[in-house]
C-alpha positions as CSV (number, residue, x, y, z in Angstrom):
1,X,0.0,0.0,0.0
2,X,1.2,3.5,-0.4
3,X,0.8,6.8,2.0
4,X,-2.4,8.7,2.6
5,X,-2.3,11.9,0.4
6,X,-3.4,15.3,0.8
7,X,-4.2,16.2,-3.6
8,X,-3.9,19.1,-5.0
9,X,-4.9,20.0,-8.7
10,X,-2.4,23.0,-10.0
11,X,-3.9,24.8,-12.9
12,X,-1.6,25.3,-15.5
13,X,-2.9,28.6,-16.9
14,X,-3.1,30.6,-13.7
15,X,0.0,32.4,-12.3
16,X,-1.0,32.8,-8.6
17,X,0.5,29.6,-7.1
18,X,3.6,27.8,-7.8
19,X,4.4,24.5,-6.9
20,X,6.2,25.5,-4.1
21,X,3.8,27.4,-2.6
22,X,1.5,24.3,-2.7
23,X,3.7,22.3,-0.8
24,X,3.8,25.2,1.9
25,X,0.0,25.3,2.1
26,X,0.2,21.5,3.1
27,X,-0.6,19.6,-0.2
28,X,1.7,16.3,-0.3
29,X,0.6,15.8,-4.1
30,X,0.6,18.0,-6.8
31,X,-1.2,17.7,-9.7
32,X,-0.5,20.0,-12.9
33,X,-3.6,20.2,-14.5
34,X,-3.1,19.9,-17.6
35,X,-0.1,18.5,-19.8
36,X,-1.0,17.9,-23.2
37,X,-1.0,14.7,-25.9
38,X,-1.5,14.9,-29.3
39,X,0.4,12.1,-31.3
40,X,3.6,10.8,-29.8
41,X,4.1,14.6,-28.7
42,X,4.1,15.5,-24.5
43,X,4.1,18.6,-23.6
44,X,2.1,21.2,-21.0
45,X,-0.8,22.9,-22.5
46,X,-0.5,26.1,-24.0
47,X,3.3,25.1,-23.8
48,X,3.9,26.8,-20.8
49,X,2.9,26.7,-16.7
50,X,1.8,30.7,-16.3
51,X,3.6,30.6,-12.6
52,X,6.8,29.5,-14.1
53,X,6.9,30.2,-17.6
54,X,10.6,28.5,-18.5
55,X,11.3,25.2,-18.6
56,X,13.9,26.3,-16.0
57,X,11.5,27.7,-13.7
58,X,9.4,25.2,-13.8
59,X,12.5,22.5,-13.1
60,X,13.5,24.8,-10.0
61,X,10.4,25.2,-8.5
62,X,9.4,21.4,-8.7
63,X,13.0,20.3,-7.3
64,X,12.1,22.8,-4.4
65,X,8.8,21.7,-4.1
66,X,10.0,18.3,-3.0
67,X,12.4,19.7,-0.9
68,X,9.2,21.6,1.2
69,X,7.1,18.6,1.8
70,X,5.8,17.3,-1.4
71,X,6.2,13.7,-2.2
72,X,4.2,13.6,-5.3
73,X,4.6,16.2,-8.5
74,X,2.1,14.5,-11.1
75,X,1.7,15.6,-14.6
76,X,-2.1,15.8,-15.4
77,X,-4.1,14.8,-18.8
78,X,-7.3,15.7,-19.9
79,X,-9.8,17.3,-18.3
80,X,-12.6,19.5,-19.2
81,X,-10.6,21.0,-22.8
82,X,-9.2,17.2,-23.2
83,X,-6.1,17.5,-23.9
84,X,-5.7,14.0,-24.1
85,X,-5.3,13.2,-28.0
86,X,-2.9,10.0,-28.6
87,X,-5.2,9.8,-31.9
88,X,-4.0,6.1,-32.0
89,X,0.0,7.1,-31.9
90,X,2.6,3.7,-31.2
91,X,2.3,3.7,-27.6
92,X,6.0,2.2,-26.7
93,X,6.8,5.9,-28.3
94,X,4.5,7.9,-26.7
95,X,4.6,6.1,-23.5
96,X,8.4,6.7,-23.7
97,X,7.8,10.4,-24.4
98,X,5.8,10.4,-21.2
99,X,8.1,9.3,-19.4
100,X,11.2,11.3,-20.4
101,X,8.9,14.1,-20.0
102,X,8.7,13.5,-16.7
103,X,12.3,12.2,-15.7
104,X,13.6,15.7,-17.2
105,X,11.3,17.7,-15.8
106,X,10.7,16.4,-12.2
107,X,7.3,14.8,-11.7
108,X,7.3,11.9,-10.1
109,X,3.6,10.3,-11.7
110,X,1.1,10.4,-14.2
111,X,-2.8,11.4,-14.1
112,X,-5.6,10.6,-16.6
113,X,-8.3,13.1,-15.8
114,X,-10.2,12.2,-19.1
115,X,-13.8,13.3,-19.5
116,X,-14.3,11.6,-23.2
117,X,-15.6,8.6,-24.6
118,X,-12.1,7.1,-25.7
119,X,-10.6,3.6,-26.3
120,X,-9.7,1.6,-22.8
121,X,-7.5,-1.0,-24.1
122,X,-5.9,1.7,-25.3
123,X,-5.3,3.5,-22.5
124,X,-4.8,-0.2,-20.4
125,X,-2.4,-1.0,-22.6
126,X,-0.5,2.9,-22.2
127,X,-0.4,2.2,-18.5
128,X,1.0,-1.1,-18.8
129,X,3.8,0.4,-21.4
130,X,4.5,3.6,-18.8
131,X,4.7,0.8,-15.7
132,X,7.1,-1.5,-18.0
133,X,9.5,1.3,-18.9
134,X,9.4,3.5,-15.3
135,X,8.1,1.0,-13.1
136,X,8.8,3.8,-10.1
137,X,6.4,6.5,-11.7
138,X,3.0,7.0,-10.1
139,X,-0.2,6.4,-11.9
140,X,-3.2,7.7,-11.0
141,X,-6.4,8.1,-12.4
142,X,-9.7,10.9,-12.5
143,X,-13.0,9.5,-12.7
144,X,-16.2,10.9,-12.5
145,X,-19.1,8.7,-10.6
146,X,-22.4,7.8,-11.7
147,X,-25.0,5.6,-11.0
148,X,-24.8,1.6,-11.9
149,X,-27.1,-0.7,-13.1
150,X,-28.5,-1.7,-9.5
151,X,-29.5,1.5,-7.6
152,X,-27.3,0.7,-4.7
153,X,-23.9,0.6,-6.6
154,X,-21.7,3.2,-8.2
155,X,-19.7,3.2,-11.5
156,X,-16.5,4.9,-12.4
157,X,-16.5,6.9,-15.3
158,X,-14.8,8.9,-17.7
159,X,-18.0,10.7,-18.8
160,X,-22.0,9.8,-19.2
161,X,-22.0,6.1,-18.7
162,X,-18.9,5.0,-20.2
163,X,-16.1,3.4,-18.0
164,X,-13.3,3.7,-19.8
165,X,-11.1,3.5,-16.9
166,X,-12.6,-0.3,-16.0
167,X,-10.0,-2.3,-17.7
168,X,-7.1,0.0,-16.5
169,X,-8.5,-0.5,-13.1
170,X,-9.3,-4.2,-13.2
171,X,-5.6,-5.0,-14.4
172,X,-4.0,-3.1,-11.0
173,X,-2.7,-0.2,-13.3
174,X,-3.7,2.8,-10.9
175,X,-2.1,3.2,-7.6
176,X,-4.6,5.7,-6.7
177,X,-8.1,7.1,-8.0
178,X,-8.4,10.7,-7.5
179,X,-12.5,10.5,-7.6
180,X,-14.6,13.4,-8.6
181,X,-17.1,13.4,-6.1
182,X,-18.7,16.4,-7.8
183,X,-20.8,17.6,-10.9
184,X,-23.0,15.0,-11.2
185,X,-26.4,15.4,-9.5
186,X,-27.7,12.2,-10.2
187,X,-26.3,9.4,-8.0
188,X,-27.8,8.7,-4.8
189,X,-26.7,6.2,-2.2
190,X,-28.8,5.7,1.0
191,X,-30.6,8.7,0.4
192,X,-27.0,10.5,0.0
193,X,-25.6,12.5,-3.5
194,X,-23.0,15.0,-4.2
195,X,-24.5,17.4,-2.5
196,X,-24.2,15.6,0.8
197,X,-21.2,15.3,2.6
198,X,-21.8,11.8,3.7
199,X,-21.6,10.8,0.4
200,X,-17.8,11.4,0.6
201,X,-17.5,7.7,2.8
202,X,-20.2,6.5,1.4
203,X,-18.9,6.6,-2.1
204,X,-15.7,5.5,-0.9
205,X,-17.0,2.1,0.5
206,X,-19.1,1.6,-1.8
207,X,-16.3,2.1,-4.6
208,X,-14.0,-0.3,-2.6
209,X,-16.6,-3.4,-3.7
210,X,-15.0,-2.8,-7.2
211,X,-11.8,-1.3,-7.1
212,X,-9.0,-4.0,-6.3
213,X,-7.7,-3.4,-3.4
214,X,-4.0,-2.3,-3.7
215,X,-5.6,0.0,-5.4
216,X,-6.2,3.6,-3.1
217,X,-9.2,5.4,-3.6
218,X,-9.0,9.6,-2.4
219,X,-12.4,11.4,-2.6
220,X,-12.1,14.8,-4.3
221,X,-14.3,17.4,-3.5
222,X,-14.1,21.1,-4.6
223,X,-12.5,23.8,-3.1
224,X,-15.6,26.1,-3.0
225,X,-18.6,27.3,-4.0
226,X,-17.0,28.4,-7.9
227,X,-15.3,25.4,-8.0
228,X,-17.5,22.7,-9.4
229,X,-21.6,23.2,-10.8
230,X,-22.9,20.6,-8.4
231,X,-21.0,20.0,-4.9
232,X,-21.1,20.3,-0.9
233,X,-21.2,23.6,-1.5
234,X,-24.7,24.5,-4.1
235,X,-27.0,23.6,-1.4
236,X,-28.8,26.7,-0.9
237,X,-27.8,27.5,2.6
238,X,-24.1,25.8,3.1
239,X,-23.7,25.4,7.3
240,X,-20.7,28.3,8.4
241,X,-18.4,25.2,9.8
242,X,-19.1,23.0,6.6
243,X,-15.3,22.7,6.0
244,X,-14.7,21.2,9.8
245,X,-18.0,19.2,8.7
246,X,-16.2,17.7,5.6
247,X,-12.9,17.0,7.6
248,X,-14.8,14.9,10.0
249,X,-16.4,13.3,6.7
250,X,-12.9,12.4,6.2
251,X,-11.5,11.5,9.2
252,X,-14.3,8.6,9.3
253,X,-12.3,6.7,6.8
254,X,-8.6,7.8,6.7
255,X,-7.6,4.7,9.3
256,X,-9.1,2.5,6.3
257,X,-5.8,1.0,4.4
258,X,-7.6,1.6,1.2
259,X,-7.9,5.3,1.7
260,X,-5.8,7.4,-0.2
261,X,-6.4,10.8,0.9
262,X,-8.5,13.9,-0.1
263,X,-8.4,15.7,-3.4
264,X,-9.2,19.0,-4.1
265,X,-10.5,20.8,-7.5
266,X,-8.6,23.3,-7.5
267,X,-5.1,24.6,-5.3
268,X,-5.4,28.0,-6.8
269,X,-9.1,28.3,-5.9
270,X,-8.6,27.2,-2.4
271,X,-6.0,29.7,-2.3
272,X,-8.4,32.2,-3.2
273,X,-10.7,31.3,-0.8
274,X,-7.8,31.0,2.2
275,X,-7.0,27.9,2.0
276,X,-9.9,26.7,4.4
277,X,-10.3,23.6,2.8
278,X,-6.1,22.4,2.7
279,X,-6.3,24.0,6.3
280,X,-9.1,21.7,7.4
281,X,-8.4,18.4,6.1
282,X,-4.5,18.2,5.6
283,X,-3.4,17.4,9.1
284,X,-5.7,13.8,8.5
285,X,-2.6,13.1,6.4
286,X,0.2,14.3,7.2
């Protein structure tokens, strides 16, 4: 098993944060949200992380990073833009380009954070090819939830109702799932949905009937309010201590060895909102 973490998404195009400062605000992972595929090519979207526009910079501020407490730096792909396009490239040479990218530029793991109805043995196949050349590089994964087949189950998604990530998962390739435990209004355990805080260990046992388990599930939530359409925080009247409230949410299941940690969507908008999420909930895994 590995370590509890406490996830942090970094948006590339924003210049307010750096990874440095992450690791100073207490987040042990850090996600750069996004890099970029298209081909065999790797690189960060828009070319360029706004906070430290060289590659320099950017090398610098990882390496220090480390050195103030992170112990993950992942490289992110996907998300809401997908910028996830291997458009059927060899994948010994893009999984190779992944890799290098990474090695020369300091991360230390890979996320898919895809939202689109893509190829899985494609992607099970990529994982397997980045595990085989850089079997010390993390691999994580972003999937939405929605509702399964039997109303009292979950399914891991990539977007609507396709599980893309299934075979991935079933063949051990993740080490952790970095859940989104936000945007979608529709599933409903016990009573419990998105907008509930008790869904956050409710999902998380319920997700433990089908993820193997060596695998570590972390239950992202948003920041705040602006941060995701449907979350903890659209109900109409949000409790003043709702933060405290979603740490004890947490600290229900962080002695579970399948627990991985929190996430959070995103570092810069819990920055913006002083850091009362990271300030609430990191000291569950430190």
């Amino acid at each position: 098993m590995g370590s509890s973490l406490m996830v942090g998404y970094l948006q590339s195009w924003s210049s307010n944060v750096t990874f440095t400062d992450a690791a100073n605000y207490g987040y042990t992972a850090i996600v750069l949200a996004f890099g970029s595929v298209n081909g065999t090519k790797v690189d960060i979207y828009d070319g360029k992380f706004v906070a430290d526009p060289t590659t320099a910079e950017l090398r610098a501020d990882i390496t220090k990073a480390k050195q103030s407490g992170a112990k993950q730096i992942l490289i992110s792909f996907g998300g809401g833009n997908n910028t996830y396009e291997p458009n059927g490239a060899p994948i010994d040479e893009l999984a190779s380009n992944m890799v290098n990218f990474c090695k020369e530029n300091g991360f230390t793991g890979i996320d898919f954070d895809l939202e689109i109805n893509g190829d899985a043995d494609y992607l099970d196949q990529l994982c397997a090819a980045i595990k085989e050349q850089d079997e010390t590089l993390l691999l994580t994964a972003a999937p939405q939830i929605n509702q399964g087949a039997q109303d009292t189950d979950l399914i891991l998604v990539s977007t609507g109702n396709i599980q893309m990530y299934n075979k991935a998962i079933s063949n051990n390739r993740f080490d952790y799932l970095f859940v989104q435990a936000y945007n979608n209004p529709w599933p409903k355990l016990d009573g419990s949905g998105e907008t509930d805080i008790d869904f956050i260990p409710k999902s998380f046992s319920n997700l433990k009937k089908s993820v193997p388990e060596n695998t570590l599930i972390t239950i992202g939530e948003p920041a705040s309010r602006e941060a995701a359409g449907t979350s903890i925080f659209t109900v109409s009247n949000p409790p003043s201590d709702i933060y405290q409230q979603v740490a004890q949410q947490y600290k229900s299941i962080v002695d579970d060895p399948q627990c991985g940690g929190a996430m959070v969507w995103s570092i810069n908008l819990d920055e913006s909102n002083d850091l009362q999420f990271v300030n609430a909930v990191k000291n569950l895994f430190s």
